[in-house]
C-alpha positions as a Markdown table, in Angstrom:
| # | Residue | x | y | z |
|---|---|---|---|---|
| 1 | Unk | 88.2 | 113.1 | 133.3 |
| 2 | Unk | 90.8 | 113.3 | 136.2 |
| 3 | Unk | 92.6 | 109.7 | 135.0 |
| 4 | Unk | 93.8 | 111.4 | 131.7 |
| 5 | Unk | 94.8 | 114.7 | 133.2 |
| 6 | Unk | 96.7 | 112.7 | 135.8 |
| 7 | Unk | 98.8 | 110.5 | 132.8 |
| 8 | Unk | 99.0 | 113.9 | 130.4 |
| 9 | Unk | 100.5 | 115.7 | 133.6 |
| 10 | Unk | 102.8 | 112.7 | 134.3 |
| 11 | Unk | 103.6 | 112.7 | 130.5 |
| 12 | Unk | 104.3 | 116.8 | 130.6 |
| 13 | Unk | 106.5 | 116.4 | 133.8 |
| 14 | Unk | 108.2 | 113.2 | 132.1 |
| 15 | Unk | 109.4 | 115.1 | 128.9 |
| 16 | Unk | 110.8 | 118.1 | 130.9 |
| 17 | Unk | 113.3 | 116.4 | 132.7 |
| 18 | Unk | 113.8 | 114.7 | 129.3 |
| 19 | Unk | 114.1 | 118.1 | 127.4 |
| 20 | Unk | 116.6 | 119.0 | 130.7 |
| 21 | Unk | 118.5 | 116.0 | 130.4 |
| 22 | Unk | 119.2 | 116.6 | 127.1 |
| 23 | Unk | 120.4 | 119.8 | 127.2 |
| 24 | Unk | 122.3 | 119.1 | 129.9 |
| 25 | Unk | 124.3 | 116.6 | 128.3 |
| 26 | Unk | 124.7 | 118.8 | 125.6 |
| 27 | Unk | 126.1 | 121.9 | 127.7 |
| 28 | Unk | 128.9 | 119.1 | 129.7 |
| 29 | Unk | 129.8 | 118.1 | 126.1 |
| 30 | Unk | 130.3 | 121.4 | 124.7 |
| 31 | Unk | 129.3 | 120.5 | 121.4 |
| 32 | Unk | 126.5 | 123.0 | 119.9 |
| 33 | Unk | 125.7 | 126.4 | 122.0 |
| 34 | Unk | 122.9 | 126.5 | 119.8 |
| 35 | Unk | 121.4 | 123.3 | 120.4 |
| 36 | Unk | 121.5 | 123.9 | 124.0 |
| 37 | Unk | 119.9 | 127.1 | 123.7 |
| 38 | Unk | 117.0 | 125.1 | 121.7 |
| 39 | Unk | 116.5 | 122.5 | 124.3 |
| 40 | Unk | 116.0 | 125.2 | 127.0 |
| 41 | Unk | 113.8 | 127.0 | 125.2 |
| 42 | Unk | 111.8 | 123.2 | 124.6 |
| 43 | Unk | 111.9 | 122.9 | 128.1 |
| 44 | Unk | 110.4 | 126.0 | 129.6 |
| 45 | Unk | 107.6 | 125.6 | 127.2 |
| 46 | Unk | 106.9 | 122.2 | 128.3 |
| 47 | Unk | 107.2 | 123.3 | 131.6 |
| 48 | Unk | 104.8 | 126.1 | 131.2 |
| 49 | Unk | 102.2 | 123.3 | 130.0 |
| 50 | Unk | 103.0 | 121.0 | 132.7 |
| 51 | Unk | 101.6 | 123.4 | 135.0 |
| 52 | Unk | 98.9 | 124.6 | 133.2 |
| 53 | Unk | 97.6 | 120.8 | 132.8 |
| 54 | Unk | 98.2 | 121.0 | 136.6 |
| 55 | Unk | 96.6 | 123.6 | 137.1 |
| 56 | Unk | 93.3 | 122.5 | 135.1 |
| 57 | Unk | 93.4 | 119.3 | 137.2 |
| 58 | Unk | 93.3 | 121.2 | 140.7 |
| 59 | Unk | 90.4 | 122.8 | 139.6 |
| 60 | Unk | 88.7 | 120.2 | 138.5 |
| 61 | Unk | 89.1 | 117.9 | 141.3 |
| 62 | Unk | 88.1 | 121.2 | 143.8 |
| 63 | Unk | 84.6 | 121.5 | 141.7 |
């Protein structure tokens, strides 16, 4: 059960600093405030289930 928590969290971690990435570019080019505002909003949700996965596979592995 830990082996596909650990690849889900990696996944999780892997599309926030996607999701940041992205709106990152998209701030320096100026293009859409809206777009960037979207992105954000993507990544603190993934974020938020990046640590909860984490958080299910610490207590896991301490049981």
């Amino acid at each position: 059960m830990q082996t596909p928590l650990k690849y889900l969290t990696l996944l999780a971690v892997l599309a926030v600093f996607l999701v940041l990435l992205a709106g990152l570019w998209n701030m320096m080019r100026g293009t859409s405030p809206n777009l960037s505002q979207k992105l954000m909003r993507w990544r603190v949700g993934l974020q938020f289930l990046a640590i909860v996965i984490a958080m299910i596979m610490v207590y896991l592995l301490r049981s």
